[in-house]
TILUM-720393 format. One line per 10 residues: number of its first residue (from 0); their letters; for each residue x, y, z of C-alpha. Coordinates in steps of 0.1 Angstrom, whole numbers, always signed. Example, Ala and Ser with C-alpha at 12.3 -4.5 7.8 and 13.67 -1.06 7.14 Angstrom:
! residues 2
0	AS	+123:-45:+78  +137:-11:+71
//
This chain:
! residues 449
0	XXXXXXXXXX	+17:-92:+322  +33:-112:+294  +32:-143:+292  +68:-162:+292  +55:-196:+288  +38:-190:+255  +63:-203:+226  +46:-175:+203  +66:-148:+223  +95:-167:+235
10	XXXXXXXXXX	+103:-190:+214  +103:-229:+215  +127:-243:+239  +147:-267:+214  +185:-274:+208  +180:-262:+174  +165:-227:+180  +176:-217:+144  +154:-237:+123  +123:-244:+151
20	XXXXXXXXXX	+125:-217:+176  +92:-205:+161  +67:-227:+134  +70:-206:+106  +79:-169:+93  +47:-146:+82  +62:-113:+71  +89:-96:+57  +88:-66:+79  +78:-59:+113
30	XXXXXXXXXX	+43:-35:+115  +25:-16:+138  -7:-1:+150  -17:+33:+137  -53:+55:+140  -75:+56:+107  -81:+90:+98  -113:+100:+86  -114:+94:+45  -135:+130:+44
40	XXXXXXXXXX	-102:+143:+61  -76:+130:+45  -66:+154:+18  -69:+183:+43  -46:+163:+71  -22:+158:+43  -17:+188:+30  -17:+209:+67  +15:+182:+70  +32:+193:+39
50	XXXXXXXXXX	+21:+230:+48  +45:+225:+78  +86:+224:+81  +90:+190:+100  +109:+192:+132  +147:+203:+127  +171:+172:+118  +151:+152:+107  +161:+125:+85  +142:+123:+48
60	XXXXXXXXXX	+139:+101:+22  +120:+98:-11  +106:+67:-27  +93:+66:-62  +70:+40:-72  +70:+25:-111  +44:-1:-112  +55:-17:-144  +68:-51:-154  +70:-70:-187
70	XXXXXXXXXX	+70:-105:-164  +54:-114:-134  +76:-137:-116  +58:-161:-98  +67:-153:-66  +61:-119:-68  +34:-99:-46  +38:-67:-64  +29:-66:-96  +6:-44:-107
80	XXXXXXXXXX	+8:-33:-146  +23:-53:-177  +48:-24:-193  +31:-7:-224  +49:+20:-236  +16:+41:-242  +9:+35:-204  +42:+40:-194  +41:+76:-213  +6:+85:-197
90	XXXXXXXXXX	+23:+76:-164  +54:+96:-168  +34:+126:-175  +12:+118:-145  +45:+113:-122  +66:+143:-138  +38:+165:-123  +31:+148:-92  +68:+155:-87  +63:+191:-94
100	XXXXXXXXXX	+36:+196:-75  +46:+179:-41  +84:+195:-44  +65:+230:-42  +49:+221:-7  +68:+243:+20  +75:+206:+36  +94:+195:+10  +117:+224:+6  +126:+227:+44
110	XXXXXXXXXX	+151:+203:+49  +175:+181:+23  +169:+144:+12  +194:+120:+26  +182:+91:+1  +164:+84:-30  +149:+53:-39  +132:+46:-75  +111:+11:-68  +86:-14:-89
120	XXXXXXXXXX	+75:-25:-105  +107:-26:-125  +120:+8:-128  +146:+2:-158  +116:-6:-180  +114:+32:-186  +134:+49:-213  +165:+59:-218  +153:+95:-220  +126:+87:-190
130	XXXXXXXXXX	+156:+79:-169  +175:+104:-175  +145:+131:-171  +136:+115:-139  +170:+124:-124  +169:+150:-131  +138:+162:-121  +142:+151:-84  +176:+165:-81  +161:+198:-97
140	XXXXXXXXXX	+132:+198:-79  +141:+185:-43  +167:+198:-18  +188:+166:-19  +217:+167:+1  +252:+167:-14  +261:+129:-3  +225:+117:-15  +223:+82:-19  +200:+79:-56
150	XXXXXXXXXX	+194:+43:-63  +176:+26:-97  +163:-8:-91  +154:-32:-122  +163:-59:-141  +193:-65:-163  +170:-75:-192  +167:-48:-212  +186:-24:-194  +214:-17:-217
160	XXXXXXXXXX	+245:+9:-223  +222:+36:-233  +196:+31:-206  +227:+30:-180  +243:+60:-191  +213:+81:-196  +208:+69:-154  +241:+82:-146  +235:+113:-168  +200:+117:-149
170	XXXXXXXXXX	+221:+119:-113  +217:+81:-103  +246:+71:-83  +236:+33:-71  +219:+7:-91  +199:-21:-74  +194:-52:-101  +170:-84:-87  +188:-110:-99  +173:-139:-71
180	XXXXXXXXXX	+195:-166:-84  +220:-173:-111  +205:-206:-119  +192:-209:-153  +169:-235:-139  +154:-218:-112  +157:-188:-127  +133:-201:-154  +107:-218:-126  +107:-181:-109
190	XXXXXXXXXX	+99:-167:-146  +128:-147:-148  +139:-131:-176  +172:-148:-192  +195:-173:-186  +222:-173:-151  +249:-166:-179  +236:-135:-198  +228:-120:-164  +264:-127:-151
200	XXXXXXXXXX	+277:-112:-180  +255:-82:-176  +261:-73:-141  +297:-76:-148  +297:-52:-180  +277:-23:-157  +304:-35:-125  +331:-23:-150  +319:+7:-159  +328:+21:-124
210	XXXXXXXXXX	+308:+44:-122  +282:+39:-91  +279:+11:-70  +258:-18:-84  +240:-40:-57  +219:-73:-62  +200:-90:-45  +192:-129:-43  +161:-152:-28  +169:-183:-11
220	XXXXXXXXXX	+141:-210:-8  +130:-209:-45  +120:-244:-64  +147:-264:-78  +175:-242:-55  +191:-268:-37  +219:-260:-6  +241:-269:-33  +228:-248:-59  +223:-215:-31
230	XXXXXXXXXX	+256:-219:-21  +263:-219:-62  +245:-184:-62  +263:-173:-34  +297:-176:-48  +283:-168:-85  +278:-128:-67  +317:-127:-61  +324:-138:-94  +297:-107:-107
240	XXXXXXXXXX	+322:-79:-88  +291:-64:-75  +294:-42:-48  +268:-56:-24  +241:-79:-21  +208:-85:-3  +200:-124:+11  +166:-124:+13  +144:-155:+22  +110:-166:+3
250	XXXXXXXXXX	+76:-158:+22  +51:-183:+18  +26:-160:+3  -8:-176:-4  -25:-168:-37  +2:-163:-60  +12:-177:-90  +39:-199:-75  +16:-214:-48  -5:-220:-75
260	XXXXXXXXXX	+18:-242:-97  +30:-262:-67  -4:-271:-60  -8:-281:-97  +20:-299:-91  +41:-280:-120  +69:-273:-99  +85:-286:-69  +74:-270:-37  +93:-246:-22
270	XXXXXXXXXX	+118:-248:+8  +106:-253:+45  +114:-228:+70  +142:-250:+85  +161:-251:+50  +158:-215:+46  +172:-216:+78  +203:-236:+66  +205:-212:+36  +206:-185:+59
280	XXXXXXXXXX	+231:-197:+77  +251:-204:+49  +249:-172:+33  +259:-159:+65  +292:-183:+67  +300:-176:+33  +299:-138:+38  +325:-140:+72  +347:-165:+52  +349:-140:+19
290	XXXXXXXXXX	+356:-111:+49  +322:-92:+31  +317:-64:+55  +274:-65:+74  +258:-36:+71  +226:-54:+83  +209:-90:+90  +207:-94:+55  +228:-70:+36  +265:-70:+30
300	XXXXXXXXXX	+291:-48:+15  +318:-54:-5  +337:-23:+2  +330:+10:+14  +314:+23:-18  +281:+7:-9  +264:+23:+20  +226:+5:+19  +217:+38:+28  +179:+43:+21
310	XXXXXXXXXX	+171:+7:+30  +186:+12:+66  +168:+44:+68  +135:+29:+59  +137:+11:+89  +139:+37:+110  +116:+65:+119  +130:+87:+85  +104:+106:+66  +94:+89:+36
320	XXXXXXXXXX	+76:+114:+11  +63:+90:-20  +58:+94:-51  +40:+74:-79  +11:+49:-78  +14:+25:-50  +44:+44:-36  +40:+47:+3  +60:+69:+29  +50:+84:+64
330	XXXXXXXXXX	+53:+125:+67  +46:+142:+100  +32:+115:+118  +10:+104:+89  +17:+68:+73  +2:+67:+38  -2:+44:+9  -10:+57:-26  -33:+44:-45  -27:+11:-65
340	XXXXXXXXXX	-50:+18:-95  -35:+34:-122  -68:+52:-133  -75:+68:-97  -37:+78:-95  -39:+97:-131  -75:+111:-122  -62:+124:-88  -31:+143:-106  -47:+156:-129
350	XXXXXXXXXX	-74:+176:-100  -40:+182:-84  -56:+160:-55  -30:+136:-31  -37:+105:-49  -37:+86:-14  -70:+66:-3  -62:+60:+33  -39:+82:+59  -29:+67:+93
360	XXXXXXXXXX	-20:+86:+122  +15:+73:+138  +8:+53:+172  +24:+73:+199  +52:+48:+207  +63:+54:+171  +95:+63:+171  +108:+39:+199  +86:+9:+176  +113:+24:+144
370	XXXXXXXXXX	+143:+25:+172  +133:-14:+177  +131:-24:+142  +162:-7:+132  +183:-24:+159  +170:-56:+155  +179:-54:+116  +211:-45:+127  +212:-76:+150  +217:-52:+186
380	XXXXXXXXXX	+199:-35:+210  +217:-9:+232  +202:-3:+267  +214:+34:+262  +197:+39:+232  +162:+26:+240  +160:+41:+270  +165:+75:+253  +139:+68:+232  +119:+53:+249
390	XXXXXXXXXX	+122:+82:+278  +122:+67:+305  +135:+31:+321  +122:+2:+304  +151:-23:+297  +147:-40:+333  +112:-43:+326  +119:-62:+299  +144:-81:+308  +126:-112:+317
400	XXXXXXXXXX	+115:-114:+278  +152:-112:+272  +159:-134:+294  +136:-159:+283  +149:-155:+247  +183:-158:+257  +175:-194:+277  +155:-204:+238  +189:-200:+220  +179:-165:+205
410	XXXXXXXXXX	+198:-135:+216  +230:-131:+240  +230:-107:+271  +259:-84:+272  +262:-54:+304  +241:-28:+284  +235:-49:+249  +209:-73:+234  +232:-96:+207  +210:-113:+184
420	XXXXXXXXXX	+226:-152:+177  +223:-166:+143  +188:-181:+154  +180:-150:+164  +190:-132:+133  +171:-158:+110  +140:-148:+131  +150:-109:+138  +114:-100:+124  +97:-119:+149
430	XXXXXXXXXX	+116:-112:+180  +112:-72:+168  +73:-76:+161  +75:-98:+196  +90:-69:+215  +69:-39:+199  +38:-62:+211  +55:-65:+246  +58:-31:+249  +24:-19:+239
440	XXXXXXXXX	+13:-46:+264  +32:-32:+289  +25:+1:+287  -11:-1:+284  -9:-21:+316  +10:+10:+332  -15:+31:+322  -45:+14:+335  -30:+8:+365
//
């Protein structure tokens, strides 16, 4: 049975539900549970997956890992290598045939790519010539479909003409740029490289180009940003012509250099979860007044060029096939993160071994626990559709939990729809980590009974 009265799982009862329905936000992304497999089986379980063809239609992505960064910003939880052009060469290699090697699996061939996604790390630190190798590579190498969505993420900082045109000469048709804020003063707390002004400028010269859609995405909850300096930032991305953006909120992550420097009393702390919540809603004010068209809880569109393509389909239950050191991806069932340590990842490449320490086998419920996580980050869940997943009858079972959340402020009832509120969109992560629990609980129950 769950419990309705616990505040955990429903929510406080409060007349501001946006900023204290819950006490605080933990992740960035709803998880699940998943079977260890055996380290002694893992390269054979692997490669029996990539021996197969997948079932027919389904959706694929790739995801390529560059663990390099000439900064660590302080708030950041995945750095992992200072960019050194001899390392960055010894990696290349390492990747180019990594890429060569899992392309010629019988899996990989099967079916087309729908998206491509090239991660950090900060990706535009390679070369010019890097880039443009790396494109093509993956579109020489990989069935990727005609409409493929091939995004670059980086910085502006040294990403310039030749870099950006050696990208679009490699096959990269979207360009992802972490800009966080355009405040030189934050930007300077958050050790970003250069000034709100020379990345304005930058953005706009690649905007102009118009050639690909060029996306960025800004933090709210920073030191020194202010409501009046966020709401700065947000109108700073209409003055950049960029053709979307991501709003994303600050975790309080323990450990890193930020948390350090706030306890050193070197910078300001942080916002609170209730002024993120503000920020949120501002951002999400700003976006309806400015008639910027949602493609999720946190991502909007400027016009129908941008498509957010890969990042909706990570949310879903698409294939993943990574590539790179610290890349990670799920194939047939198998959920997999390769290794962070750049010399186990050359070592394995180089014995032609899957440089991935762990493998976990999908929970059963997988693919309804995706379903979940990809309506909630798109702020609806239809009756219809979860019951097809889910295959068989489980909205009226949980419709108390709706119900509950709907009396806390947190999501609206419709006929055959669950309509996330703005509360409920602040804490969409929650209420879909809430519900995969519920269900599990549930179902387990079922069983034993």
């Amino acid at each position: 049975m769950l419990d309705l009265n616990d505040p955990q799982l429903v929510g406080q009862s409060t007349p501001d539900p946006l900023r204290y329905a819950f006490a605080r936000k933990h992740g960035a992304h709803a998880g699940s549970d998943s079977e260890v497999v055996p380290g002694s089986q893992v390269q054979t379980a692997l490669q029996q997956a990539l021996d197969g063809a997948g079932q027919p239609g389904d959706t694929r992505c790739l995801y390529v890992h560059i663990p390099f960064c000439r900064v660590r910003c302080s708030y950041c939880n995945f750095f992992q290598y200072a960019s050194s052009q001899s390392l960055i060469d010894q990696y290349f290699d390492a990747l180019c045939r990594e890429i060569r090697h899992k392309a010629a699996q019988p899996w990989s061939q099967a079916a087309p790519f729908q998206a491509v996604y090239i991660g950090g790390g900060t990706p535009t630190d390679l070369s010019a010539t890097q880039l443009q190798q790396l494109g093509q590579m993956l579109r020489q190498h990989f069935p990727l479909a005609p409409d493929c969505e091939i995004t670059l993420e980086g910085r502006v900082n040294g990403f310039d003409r030749a870099k950006f045109e050696s990208a679009l000469a490699g096959g990269f048709n979207r360009f992802s740029f972490g800009v966080q804020s355009f405040n030189s003063q934050v930007r300077r707390a958050a050790r970003r490289l250069d000034d709100g002004d020379v990345v304005m400028r930058r953005i706009q010269e690649i905007v102009a180009y118009n050639s690909a859609p060029i996306v960025i995405d800004l933090l709210y909850g920073l030191p020194h940003q202010s409501l009046e300096v966020w709401q700065q930032d947000l109108a700073d991305y209409l003055e950049s012509g960029a053709h979307g953006v991501d709003l994303y909120q600050l975790i309080d992550m323990q450990g890193l250099p930020m948390h350090r420097q706030v306890e050193q009393g070197k910078l300001p702390p942080p916002a609170d979860t209730a002024t993120k919540a503000t920020m949120f809603e501002q951002g999400v004010r700003f976006m309806a007044i400015h008639h910027q068209r949602r493609l999720s809880i946190n991502h909007w569109a400027r016009d129908n060029r941008e498509r957010s393509l890969y990042n909706s389909l990570a949310k879903t239950t698409a294939e993943i096939l990574p590539l790179g050191a610290g890349g990670g991806g799920n194939v047939a069932g198998l959920q997999m993160m390769q290794t962070r340590k750049m010399e186990d990842y050359l070592d394995a490449i180089h014995a032609e071994r899957y440089p991935v320490p762990m493998l976990l086998r999908a929970p059963a419920g997988q693919a309804l626990q995706g379903h979940i996580k990809a309506a909630f980050d798109h702020g609806v869940l239809s009756r219809r559709a979860l019951e097809r997943v889910a295959g068989d009858d489980l909205y009226p079972t949980l419709l108390p939990l709706f119900r509950a959340w709907q009396d806390n402020g947190l999501v609206t009832l419709e006929p055959d729809y669950l309509v996330l509120t703005l509360a409920g969109q602040f804490w969409s992560v929650t209420l879909a980590q809430n519900l995969i629990r519920s269900v599990i609980t549930l179902r387990s129950e079922h069983q034993a009974a």
